[in-house]
C-alpha positions in Angstrom: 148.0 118.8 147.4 146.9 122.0 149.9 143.2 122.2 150.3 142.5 125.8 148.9 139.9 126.2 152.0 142.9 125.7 154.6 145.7 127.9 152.3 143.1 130.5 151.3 144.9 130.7 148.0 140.9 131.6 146.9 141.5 135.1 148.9 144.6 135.9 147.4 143.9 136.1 143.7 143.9 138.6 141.5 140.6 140.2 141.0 140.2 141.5 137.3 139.2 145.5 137.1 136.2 146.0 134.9 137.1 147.5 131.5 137.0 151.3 130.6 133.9 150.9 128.9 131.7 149.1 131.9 132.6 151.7 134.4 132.1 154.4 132.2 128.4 152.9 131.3 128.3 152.5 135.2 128.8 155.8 135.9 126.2 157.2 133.3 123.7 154.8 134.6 124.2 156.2 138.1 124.0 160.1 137.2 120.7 159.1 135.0 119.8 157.4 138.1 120.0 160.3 140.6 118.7 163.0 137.6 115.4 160.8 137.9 115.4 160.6 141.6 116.0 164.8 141.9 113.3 164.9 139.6 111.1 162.8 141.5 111.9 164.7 144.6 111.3 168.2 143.2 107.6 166.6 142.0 107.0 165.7 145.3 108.2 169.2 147.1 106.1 171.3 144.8 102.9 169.0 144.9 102.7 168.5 148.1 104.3 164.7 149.5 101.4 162.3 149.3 102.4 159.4 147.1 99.2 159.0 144.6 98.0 156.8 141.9 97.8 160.4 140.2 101.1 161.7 141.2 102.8 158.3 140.2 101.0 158.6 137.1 102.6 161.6 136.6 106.0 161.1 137.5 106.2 158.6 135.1 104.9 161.0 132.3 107.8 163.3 133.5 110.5 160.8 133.6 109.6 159.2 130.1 109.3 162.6 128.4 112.7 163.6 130.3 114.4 160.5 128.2 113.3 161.4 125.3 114.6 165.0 125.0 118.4 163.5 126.0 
């Protein structure tokens, strides 16, 4: 019997493509991701870059209240 570590039969199987469904909740994750993060940008651009407790505060209030008007 071949040793699967000398054959590298482990390299050549199939690998199984996600379903319809998982990439497309992929995908929506990662634009809801990057919204956020341009909204977090444009905070920081018109207030100034300094990182607060305040501003994180903040940022938080704007990316709660974001979700809940989707």
């Amino acid at each position: 019997m071949a040793n699967i570590l000398t054959t590298g039969a482990a390299y050549s199987a199939p690998i199984s493509k996600p379903s319809f469904l998982t990439r497309l909740l992929r995908v929506q994750i990662e634009a809801r991701q990057r919204q956020a993060d341009r909204a977090v940008e444009q905070y920081l651009a018109t207030r100034g870059f300094k990182l607060t407790d305040d501003a994180e505060r903040q940022i938080e209030r704007l990316l709660s209240n974001a979700g809940r008007q989707l």
